[in-house]
C-alpha positions as CSV (number, residue, x, y, z in Angstrom):
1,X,2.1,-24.0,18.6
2,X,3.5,-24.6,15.3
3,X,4.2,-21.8,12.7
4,X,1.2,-22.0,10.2
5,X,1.6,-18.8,8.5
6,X,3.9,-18.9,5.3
7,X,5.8,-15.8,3.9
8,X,3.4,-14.2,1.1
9,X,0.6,-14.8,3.7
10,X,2.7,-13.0,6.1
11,X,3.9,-10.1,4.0
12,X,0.2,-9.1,3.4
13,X,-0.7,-9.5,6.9
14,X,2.1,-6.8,7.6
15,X,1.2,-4.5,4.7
16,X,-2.4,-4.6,5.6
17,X,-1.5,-4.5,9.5
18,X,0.5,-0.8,9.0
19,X,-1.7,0.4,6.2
20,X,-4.9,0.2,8.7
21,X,-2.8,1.4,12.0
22,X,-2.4,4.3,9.4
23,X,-5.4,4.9,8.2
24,X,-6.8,4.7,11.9
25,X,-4.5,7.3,13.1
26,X,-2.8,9.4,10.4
27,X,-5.0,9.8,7.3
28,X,-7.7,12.3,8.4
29,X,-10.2,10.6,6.9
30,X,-13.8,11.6,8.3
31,X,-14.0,7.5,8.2
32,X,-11.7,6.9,10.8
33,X,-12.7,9.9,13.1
34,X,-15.5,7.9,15.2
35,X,-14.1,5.8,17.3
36,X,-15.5,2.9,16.6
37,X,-13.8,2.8,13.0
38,X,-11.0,4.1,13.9
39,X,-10.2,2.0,17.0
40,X,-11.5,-1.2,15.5
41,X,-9.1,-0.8,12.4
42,X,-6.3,-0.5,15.2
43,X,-7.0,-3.3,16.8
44,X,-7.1,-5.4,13.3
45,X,-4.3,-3.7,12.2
46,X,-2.5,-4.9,15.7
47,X,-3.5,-8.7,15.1
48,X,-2.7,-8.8,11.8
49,X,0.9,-7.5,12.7
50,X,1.2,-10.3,15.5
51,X,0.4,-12.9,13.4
52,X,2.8,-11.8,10.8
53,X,5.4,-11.7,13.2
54,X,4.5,-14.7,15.4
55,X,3.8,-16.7,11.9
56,X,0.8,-18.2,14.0
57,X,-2.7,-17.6,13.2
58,X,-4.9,-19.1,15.8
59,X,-8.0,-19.0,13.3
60,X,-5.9,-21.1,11.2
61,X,-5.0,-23.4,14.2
62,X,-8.2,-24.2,14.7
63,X,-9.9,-24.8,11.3
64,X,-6.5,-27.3,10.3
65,X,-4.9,-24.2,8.0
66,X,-1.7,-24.0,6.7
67,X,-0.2,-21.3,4.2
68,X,3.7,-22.4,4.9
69,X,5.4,-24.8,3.0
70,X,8.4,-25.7,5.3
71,X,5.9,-26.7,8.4
């Protein structure tokens, strides 16, 4: 797979990857305390962190999607 993921895209993938793996398991808020919040925000947050580091989105892959200049 080609990289289809450019660098702006990427830095807010990141930033919102570790500001939801946060709020799932370090902010306290009654939000995140039922699991299904709380685990489904980690599991986002995960994802987007992959594809910021992988510079592949699969969703993008498959609709014809690029956000990187270079590729």
């Amino acid at each position: 797979m080609t990289p289809n993921v450019g660098t702006i895209d990427r830095t807010l993938r990141a930033t919102m990857g570790a500001v939801l793996l946060y709020l799932a398991f370090l902010s306290g808020l009654p939000l995140f305390t039922a699991p299904l919040f709380q685990y489904g925000a980690a599991a986002v947050g995960v994802v987007m962190l992959a594809t910021s580091a992988f510079k592949i989105c699969p969703l993008y892959s498959v609709l014809g999607f690029k956000t990187c200049k270079e590729c």
